[in-house]
TORDO-681614 format. One line per 3 residues: number of its first residue (from 1); their letters; for each residue x, z, y of N, C-alpha, C. Coordinates in nm, 3 decimals. Example, Ala and Ser with C-alpha at 12.3 -4.5 7.8 and 13.67 -1.06 7.14 Angstrom:
TORDO-681614
1) AS) 1.319,0.780,-0.569,1.230,0.780,-0.450,1.320,0.780,-0.330  1.285,0.708,-0.225,1.367,0.714,-0.106,1.290,0.787,0.003
end
This chain:
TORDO-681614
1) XXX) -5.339,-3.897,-8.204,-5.484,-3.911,-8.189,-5.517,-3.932,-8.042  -5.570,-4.026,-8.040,-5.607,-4.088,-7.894,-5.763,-3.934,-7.794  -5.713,-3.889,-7.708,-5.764,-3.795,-7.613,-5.917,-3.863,-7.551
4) XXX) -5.997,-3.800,-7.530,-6.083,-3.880,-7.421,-6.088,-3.837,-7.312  -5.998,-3.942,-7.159,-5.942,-3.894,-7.077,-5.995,-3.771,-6.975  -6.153,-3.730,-6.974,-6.180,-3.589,-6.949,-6.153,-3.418,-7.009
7) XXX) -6.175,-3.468,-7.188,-6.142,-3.365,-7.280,-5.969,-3.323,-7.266  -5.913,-3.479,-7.201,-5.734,-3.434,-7.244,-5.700,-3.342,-7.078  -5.801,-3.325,-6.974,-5.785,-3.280,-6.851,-5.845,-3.118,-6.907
10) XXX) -5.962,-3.107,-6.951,-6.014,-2.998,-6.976,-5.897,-2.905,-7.037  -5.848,-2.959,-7.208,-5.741,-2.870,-7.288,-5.815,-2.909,-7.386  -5.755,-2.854,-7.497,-5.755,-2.891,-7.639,-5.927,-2.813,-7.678
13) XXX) -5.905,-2.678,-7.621,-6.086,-2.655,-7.629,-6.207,-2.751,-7.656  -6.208,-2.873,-7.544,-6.314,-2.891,-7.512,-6.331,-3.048,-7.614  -6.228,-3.088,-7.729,-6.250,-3.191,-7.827,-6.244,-3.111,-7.890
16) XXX) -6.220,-3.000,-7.970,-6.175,-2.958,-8.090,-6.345,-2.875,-8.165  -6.381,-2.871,-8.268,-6.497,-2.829,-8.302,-6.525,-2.646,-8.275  -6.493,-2.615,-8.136,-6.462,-2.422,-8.131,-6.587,-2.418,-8.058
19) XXX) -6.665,-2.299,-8.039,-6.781,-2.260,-7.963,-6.773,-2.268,-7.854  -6.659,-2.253,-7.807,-6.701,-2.301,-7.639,-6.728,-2.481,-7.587  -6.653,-2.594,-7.708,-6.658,-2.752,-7.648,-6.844,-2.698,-7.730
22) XXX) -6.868,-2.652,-7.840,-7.030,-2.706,-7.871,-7.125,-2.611,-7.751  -7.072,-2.527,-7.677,-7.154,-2.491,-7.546,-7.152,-2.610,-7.487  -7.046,-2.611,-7.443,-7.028,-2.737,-7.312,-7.054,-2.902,-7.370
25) XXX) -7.105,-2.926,-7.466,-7.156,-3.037,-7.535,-7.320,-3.025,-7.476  -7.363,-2.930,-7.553,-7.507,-2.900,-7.534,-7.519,-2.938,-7.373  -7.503,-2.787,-7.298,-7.526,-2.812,-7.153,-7.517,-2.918,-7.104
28) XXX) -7.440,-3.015,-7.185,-7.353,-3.163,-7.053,-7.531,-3.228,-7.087  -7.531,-3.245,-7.258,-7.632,-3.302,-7.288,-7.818,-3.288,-7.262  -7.768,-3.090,-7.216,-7.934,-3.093,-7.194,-7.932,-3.146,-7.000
31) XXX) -7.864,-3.108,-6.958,-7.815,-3.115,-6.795,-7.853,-3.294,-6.764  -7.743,-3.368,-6.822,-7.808,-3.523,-6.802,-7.909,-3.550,-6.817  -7.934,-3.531,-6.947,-8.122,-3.582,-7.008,-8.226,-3.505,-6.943
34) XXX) -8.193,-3.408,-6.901,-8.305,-3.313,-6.757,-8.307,-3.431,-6.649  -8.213,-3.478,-6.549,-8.216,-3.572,-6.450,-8.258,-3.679,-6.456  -8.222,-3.743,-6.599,-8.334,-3.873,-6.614,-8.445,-3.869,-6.646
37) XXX) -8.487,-3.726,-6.745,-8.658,-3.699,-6.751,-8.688,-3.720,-6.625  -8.587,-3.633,-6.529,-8.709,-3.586,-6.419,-8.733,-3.690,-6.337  -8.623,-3.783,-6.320,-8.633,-3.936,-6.250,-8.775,-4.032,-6.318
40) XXX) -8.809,-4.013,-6.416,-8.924,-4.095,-6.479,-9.059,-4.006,-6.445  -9.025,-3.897,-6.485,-9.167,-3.794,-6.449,-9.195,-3.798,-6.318  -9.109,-3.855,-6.194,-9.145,-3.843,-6.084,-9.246,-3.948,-6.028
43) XXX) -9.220,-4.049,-6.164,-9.250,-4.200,-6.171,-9.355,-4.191,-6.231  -9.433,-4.055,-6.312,-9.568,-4.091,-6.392,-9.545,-4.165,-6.532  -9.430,-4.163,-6.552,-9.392,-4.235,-6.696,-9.449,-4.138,-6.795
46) XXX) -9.472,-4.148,-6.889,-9.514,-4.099,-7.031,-9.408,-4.017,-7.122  -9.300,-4.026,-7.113,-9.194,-3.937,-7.168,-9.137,-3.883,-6.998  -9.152,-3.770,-7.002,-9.049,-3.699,-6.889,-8.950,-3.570,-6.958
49) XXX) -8.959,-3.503,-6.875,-8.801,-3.431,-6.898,-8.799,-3.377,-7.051  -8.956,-3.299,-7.059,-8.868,-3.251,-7.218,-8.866,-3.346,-7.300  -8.925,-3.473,-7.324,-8.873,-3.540,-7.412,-8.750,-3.590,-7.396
52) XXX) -8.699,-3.642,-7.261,-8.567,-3.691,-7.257,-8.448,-3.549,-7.355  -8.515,-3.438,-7.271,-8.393,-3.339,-7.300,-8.401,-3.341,-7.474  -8.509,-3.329,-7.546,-8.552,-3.344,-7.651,-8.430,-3.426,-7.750
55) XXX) -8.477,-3.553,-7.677,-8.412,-3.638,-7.773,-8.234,-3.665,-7.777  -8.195,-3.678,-7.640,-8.046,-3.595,-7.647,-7.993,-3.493,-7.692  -8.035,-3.364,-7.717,-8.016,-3.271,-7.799,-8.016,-3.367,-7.954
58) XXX) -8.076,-3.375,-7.971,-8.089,-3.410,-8.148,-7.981,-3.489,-8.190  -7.955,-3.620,-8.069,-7.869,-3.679,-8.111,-7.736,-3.610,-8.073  -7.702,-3.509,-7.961,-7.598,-3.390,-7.995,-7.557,-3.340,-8.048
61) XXX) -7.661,-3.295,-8.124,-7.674,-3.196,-8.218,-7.613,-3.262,-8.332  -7.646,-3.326,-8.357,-7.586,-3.452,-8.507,-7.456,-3.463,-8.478  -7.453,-3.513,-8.336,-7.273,-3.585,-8.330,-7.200,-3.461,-8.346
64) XXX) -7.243,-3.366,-8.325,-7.140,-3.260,-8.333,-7.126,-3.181,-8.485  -7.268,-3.197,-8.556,-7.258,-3.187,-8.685,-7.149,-3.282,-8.780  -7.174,-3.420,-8.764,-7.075,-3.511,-8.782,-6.937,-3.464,-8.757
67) XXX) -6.887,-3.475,-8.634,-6.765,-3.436,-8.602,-6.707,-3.308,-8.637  -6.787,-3.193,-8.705,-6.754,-3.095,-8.773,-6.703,-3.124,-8.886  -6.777,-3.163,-8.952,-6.780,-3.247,-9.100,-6.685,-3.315,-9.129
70) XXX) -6.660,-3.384,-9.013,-6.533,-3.502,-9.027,-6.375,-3.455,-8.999  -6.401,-3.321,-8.955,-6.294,-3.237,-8.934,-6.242,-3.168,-9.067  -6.353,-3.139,-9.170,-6.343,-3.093,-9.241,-6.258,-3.202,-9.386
73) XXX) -6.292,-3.323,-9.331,-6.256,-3.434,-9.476,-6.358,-3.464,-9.506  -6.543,-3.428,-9.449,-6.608,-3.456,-9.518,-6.676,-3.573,-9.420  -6.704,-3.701,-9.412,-6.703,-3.823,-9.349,-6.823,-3.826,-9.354
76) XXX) -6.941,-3.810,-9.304,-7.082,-3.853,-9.261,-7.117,-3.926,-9.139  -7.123,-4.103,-9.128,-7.160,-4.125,-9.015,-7.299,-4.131,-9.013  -7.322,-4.093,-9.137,-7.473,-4.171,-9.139,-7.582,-4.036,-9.073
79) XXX) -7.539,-3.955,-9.038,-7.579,-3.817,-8.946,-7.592,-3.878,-8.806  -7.566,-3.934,-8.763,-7.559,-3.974,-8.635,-7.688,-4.108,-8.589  -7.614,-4.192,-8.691,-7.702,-4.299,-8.745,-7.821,-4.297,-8.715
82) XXX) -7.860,-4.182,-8.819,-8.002,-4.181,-8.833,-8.083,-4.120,-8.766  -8.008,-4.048,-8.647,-8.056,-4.014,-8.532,-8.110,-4.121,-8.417  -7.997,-4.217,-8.420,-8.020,-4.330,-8.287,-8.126,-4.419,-8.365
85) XXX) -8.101,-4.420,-8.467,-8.261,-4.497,-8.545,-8.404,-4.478,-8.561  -8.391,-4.306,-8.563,-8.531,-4.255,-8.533,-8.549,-4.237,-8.376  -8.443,-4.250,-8.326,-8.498,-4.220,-8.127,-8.493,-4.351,-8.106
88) XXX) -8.479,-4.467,-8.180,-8.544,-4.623,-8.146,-8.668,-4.643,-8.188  -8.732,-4.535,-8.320,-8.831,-4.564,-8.350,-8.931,-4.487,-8.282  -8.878,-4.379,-8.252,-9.000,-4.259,-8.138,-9.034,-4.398,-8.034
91) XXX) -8.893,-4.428,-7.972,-8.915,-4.446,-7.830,-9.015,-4.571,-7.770  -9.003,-4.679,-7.917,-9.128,-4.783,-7.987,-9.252,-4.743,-7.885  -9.279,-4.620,-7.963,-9.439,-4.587,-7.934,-9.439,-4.563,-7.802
94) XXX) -9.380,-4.543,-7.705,-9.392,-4.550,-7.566,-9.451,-4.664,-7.491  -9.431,-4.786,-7.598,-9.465,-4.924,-7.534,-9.607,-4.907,-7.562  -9.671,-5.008,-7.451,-9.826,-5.021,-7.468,-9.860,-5.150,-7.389
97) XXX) -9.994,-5.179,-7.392,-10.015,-5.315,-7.324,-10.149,-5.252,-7.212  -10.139,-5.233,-7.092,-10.266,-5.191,-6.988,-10.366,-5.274,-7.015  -10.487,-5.260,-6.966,-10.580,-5.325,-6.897,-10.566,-5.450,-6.860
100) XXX) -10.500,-5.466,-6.797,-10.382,-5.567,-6.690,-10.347,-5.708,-6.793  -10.322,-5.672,-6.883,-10.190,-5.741,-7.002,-10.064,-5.724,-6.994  -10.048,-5.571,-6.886,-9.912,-5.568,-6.894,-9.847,-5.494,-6.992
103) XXX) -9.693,-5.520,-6.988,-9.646,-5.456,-7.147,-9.601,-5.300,-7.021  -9.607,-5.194,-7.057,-9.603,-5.047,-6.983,-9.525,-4.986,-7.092  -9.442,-4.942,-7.028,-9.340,-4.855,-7.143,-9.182,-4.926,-7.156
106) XXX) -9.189,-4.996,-7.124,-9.067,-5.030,-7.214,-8.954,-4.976,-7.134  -8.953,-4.975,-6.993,-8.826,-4.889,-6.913,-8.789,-4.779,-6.994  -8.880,-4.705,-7.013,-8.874,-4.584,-7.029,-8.873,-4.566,-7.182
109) XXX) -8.897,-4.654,-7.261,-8.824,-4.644,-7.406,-8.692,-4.687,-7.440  -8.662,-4.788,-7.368,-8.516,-4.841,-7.333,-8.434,-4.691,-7.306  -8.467,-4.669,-7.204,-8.411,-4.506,-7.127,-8.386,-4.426,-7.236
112) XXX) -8.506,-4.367,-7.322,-8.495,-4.325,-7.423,-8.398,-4.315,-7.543  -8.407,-4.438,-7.590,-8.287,-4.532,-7.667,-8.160,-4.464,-7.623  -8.160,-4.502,-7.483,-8.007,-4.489,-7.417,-7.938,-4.373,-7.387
115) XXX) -8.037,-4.276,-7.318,-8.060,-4.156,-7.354,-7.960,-4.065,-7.530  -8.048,-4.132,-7.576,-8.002,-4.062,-7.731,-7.882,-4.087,-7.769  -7.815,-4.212,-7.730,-7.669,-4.283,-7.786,-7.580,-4.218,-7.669
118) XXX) -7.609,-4.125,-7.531,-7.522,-4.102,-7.447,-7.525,-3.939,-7.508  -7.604,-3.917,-7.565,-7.635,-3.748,-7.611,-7.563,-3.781,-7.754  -7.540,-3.879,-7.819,-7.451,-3.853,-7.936,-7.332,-3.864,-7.856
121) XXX) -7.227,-3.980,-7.787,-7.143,-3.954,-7.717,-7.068,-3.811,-7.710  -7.171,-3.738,-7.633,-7.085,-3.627,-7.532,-7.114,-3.519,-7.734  -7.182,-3.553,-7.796,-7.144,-3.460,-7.905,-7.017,-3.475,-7.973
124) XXX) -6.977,-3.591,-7.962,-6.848,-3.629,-8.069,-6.771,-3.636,-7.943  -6.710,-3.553,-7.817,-6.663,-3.532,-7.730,-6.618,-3.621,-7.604  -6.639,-3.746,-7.617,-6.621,-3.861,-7.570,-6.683,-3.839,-7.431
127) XXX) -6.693,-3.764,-7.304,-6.738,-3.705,-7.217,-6.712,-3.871,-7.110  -6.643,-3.906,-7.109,-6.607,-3.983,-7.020,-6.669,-4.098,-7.001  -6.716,-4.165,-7.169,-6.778,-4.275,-7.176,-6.932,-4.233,-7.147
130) XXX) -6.972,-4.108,-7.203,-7.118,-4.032,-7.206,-7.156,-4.050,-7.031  -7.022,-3.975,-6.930,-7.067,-3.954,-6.801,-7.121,-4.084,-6.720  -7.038,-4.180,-6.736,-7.032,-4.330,-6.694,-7.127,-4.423,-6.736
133) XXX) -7.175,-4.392,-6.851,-7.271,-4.403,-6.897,-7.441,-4.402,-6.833  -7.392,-4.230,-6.804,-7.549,-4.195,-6.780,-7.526,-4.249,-6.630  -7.408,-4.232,-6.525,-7.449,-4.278,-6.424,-7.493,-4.434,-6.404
136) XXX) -7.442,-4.506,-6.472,-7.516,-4.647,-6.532,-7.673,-4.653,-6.554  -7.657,-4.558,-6.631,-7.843,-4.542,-6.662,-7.949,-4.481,-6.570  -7.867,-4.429,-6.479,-7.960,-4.339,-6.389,-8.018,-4.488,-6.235
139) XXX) -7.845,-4.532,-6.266,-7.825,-4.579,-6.128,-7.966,-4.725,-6.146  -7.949,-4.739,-6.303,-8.087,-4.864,-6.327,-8.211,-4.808,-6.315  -8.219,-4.717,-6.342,-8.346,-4.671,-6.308,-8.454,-4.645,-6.221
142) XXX) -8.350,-4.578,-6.134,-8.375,-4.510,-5.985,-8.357,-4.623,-5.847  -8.202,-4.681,-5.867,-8.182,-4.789,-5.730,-8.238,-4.905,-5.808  -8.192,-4.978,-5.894,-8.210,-5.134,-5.928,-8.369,-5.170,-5.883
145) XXX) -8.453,-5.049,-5.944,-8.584,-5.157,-5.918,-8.620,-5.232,-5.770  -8.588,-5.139,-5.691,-8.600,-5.206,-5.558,-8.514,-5.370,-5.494  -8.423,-5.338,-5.624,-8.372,-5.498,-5.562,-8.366,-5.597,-5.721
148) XXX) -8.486,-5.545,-5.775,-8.532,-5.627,-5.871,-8.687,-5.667,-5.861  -8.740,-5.590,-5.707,-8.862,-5.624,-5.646,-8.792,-5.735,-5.548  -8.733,-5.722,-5.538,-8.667,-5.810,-5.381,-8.641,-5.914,-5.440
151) XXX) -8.568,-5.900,-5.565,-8.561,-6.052,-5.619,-8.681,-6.133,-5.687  -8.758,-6.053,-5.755,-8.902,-6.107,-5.763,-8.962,-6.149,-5.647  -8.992,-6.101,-5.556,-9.026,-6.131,-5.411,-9.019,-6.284,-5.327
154) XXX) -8.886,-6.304,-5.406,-8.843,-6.417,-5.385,-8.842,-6.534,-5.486  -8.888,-6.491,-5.580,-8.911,-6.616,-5.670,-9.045,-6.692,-5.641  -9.027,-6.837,-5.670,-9.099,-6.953,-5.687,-9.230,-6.915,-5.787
157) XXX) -9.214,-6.850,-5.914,-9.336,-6.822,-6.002,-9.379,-6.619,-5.992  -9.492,-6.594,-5.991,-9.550,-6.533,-5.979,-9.666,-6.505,-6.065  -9.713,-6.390,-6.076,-9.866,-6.349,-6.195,-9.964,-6.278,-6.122
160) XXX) -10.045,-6.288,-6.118,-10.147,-6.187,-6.072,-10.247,-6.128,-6.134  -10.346,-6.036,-6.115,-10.466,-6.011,-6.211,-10.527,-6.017,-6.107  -10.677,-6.111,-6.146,-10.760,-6.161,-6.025,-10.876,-6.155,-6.099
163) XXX) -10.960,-6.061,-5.989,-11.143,-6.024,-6.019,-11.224,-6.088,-5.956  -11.299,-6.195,-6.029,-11.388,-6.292,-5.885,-11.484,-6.221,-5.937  -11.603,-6.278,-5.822,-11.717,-6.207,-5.816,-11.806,-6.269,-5.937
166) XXX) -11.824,-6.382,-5.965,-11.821,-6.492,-6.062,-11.719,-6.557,-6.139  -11.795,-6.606,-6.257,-11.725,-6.675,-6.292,-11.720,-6.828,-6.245  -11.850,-6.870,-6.183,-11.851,-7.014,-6.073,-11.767,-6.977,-5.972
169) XXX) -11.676,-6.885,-5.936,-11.540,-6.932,-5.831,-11.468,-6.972,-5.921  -11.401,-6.963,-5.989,-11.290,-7.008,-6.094,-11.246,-7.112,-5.994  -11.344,-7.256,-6.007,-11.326,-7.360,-5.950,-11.278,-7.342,-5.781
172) XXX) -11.349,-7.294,-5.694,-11.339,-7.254,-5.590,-11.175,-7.201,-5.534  -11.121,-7.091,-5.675,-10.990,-7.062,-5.618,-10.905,-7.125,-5.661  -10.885,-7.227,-5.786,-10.826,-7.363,-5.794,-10.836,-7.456,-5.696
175) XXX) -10.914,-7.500,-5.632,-10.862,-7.585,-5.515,-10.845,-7.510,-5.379  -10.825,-7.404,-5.379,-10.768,-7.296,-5.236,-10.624,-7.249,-5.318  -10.592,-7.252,-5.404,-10.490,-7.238,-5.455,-10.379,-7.331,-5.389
178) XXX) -10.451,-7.472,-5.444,-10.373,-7.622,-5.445,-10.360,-7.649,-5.276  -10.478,-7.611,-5.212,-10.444,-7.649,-5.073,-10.316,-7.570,-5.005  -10.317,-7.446,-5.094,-10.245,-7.342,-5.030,-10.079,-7.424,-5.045
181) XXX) -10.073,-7.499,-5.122,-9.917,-7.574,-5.178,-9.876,-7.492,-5.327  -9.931,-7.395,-5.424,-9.938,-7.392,-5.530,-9.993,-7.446,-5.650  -9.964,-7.418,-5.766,-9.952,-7.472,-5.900,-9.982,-7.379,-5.921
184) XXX) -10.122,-7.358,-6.046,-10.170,-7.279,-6.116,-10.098,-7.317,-6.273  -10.045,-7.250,-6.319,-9.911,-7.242,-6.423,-10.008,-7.236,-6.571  -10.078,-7.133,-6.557,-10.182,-7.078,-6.639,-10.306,-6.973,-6.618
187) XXX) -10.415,-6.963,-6.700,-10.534,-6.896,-6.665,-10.582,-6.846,-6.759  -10.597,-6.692,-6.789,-10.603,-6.654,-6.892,-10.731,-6.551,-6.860  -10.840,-6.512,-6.941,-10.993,-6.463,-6.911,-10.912,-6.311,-7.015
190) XXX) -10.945,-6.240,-6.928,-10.856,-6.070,-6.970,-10.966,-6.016,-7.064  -10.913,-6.003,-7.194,-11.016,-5.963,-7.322,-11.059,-5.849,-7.316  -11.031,-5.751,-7.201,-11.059,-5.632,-7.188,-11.132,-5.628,-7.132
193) XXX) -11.182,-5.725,-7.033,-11.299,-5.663,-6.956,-11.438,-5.801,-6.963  -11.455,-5.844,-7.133,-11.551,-5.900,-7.135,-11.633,-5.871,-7.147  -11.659,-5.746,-7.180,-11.817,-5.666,-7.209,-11.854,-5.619,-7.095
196) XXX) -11.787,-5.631,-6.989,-11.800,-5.584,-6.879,-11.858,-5.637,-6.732  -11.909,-5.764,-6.741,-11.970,-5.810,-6.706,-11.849,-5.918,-6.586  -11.772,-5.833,-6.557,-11.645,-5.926,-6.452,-11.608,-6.014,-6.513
199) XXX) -11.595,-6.077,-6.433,-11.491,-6.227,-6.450,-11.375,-6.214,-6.408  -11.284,-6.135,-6.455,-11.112,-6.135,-6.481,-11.032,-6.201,-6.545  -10.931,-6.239,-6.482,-10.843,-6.304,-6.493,-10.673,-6.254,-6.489
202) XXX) -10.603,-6.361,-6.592,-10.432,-6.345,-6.613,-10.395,-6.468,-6.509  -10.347,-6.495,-6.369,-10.313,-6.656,-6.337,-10.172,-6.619,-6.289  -10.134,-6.710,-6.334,-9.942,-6.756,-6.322,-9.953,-6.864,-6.224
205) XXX) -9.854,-6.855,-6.143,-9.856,-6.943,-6.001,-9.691,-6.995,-5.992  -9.700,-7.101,-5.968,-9.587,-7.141,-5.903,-9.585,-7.236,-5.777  -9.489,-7.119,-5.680,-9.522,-7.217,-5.544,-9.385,-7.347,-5.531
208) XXX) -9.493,-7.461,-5.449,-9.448,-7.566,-5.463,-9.439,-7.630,-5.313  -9.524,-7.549,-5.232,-9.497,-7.572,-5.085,-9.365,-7.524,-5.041  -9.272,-7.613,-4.939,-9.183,-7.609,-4.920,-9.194,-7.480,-4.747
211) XXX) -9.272,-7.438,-4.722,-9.305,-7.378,-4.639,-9.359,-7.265,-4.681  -9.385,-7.203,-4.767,-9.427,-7.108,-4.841,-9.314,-7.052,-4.908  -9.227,-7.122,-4.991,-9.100,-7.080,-5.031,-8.982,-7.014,-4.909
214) XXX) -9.004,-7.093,-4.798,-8.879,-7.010,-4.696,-8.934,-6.881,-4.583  -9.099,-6.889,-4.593,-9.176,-6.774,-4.470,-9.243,-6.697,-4.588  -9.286,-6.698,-4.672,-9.360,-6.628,-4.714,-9.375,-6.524,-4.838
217) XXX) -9.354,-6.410,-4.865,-9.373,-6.331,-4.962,-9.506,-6.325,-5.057  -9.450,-6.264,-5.158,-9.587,-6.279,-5.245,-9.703,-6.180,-5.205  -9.654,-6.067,-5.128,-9.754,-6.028,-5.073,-9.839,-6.039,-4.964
220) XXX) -9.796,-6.168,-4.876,-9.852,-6.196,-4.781,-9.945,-6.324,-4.893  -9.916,-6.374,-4.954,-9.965,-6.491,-5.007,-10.129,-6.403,-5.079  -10.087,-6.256,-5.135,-10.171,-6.203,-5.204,-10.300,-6.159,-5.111
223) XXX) -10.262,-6.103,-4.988,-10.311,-6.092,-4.896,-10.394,-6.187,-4.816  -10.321,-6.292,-4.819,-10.393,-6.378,-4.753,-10.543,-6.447,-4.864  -10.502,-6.420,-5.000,-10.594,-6.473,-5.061,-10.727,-6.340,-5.152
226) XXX) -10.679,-6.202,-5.095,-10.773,-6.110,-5.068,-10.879,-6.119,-4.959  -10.881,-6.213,-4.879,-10.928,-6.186,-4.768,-11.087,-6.318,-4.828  -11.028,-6.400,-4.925,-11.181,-6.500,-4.979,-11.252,-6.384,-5.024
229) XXX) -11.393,-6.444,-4.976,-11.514,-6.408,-5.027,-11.539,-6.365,-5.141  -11.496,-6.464,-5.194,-11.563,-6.472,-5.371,-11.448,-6.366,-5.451  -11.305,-6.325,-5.363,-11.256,-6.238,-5.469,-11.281,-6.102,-5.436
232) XXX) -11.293,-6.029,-5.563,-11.327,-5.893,-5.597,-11.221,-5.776,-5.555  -11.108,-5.835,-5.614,-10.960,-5.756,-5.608,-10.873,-5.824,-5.682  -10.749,-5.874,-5.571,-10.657,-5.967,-5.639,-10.488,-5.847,-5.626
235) XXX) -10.381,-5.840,-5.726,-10.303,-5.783,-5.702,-10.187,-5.876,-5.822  -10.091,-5.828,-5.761,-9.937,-5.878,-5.863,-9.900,-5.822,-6.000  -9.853,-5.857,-6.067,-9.863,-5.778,-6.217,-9.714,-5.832,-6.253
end
C-alpha cells in the first residue's frame, strides 16, 4: 500500500484510522482553513474564518468517516462526494453582482470550493498533497493579486464605471476619449442607478495610442480624465 510521503515520516499512527491521526486530521484541517479565513476577512470578504474553518471540518469530517468505513470493507465514496458538492453549492451563494456590474464573490467561493477538497484530503490522510495544496491556495490569494494588478495595469483594454453630471456629456467624453488615442469598446447605462436621477455608466476602452500604451497606466489615464468638468466620479472596475 502506497504511504503518503509525510504520514510514512510521521509512523503508521498518523494514516491508520486510531485517535490520535483523527486529532491530528482535525487540527491540520481546522489550523489551515483558520489562515485562509483570516487572509479573506482581512480583505472584507463575506465568508471569513469560521466559515472557512466550517467548511473544512465537514469535508474532514466525512473523509475520515469514509476512510473508516473503507477500512472496515464497507466502501462509501459517496460520503465525501457529497460533501465537495454541497460546499460547491454553499460557496455559489457567495457570488453577487455590485452596484458597479461587478461579479463580487467569486475569489472567495473558488477559495471555498478549494478549501473543502484540501479538508477532505488531510481527512483520508494524504497530508502532503492537502499541505501543498493549501500553500498553493494561500500563495493565490494573498501574493498573486498584486501581480495580476500589474498585469492588468498593463493591458491595452480596460472598464470603468463613469458618473457624468449629465446625460448631454455622453457625447462630450466620446470625443475626449478619441482625442485621448482611445476606442470606446462599449457603453452600457448601469440599471441600478436609473431611478436615481445619475447618468451612470459601464465603458470598456481600448487604448490605441501608441504613446499611451508605453508611458501610461490606467490610473494616470483615470486621473487624468477625473479632472473634466462634466465627470462626477470616474474609477476602474
Amino acid at each position: 500500500m502506497k504511504i503518503d510521503y509525510l504520514a510514512g515520516l510521521l509512523g503508521p499512527w498518523s494514516w491508520e484510522p486510531t485517535a490520535g491521526s483523527v486529532i491530528l486530521r482535525i487540527f491540520l484541517s481546522t489550523a489551515l482553513a483558520s489562515i485562509i479565513g483570516y487572509e479573506r476577512s482581512t480583505k472584507r470578504h463575506s465568508a471569513g474564518m469560521r466559515t472557512f474553518i466550517i467548511v473544512s471540518l465537514a469535508a474532514t469530517t466525512a473523509a475520515i468517516a469514509q476512510a473508516s468505513l473503507a477500512a472496515q470493507d464497507c466502501a462509501s465514496p459517496w460520503i465525501t462526494a457529497s460533501v465537495i458538492i454541497g460546499t460547491a453549492m454553499l460557496s455559489g451563494y457567495s457570488i453577487f453582482f455590485s452596484s458597479k456590474g461587478q461579479i463580487k464573490g467569486l475569489t472567495t467561493s473558488a477559495g471555498l470550493w478549494a478549501c473543502g477538497i484540501i479538508g477532505a484530503a488531510i481527512g483520508m490522510g494524504l497530508y502532503t498533497a492537502a499541505l501543498v495544496s493549501w500553500a498553493a491556495l494561500l500563495c493565490s490569494l494573498s501574493l498573486f493579486p498584486a501581480v495580476e494588478l500589474y498585469l492588468k495595469d498593463k493591458s491595452n483594454h480596460f472598464e470603468v464605471h463613469l458618473e457624468l453630471k449629465s446625460k448631454n456629456d455622453l457625447q462630450r467624453f466620446s470625443a475626449t476619449i478619441r482625442r485621448l488615442g482611445m476606442r470606446i469598446d462599449d457603453i452600457e447605462m448601469n440599471p441600478a442607478y436609473l431611478s436615481s436621477g445619475l447618468s451612470v455608466y459601464t465603458v470598456s476602452f481600448t487604448i490605441s495610442s501608441q504613446e499611451l500604451k508605453k508611458y501610461k497606466k490606467h490610473s494616470e489615464i483615470i486621473e487624468a480624465l477625473r479632472s473634466l468638468e462634466y465627470i462626477s466620479f470616474i474609477e476602474e472596475i
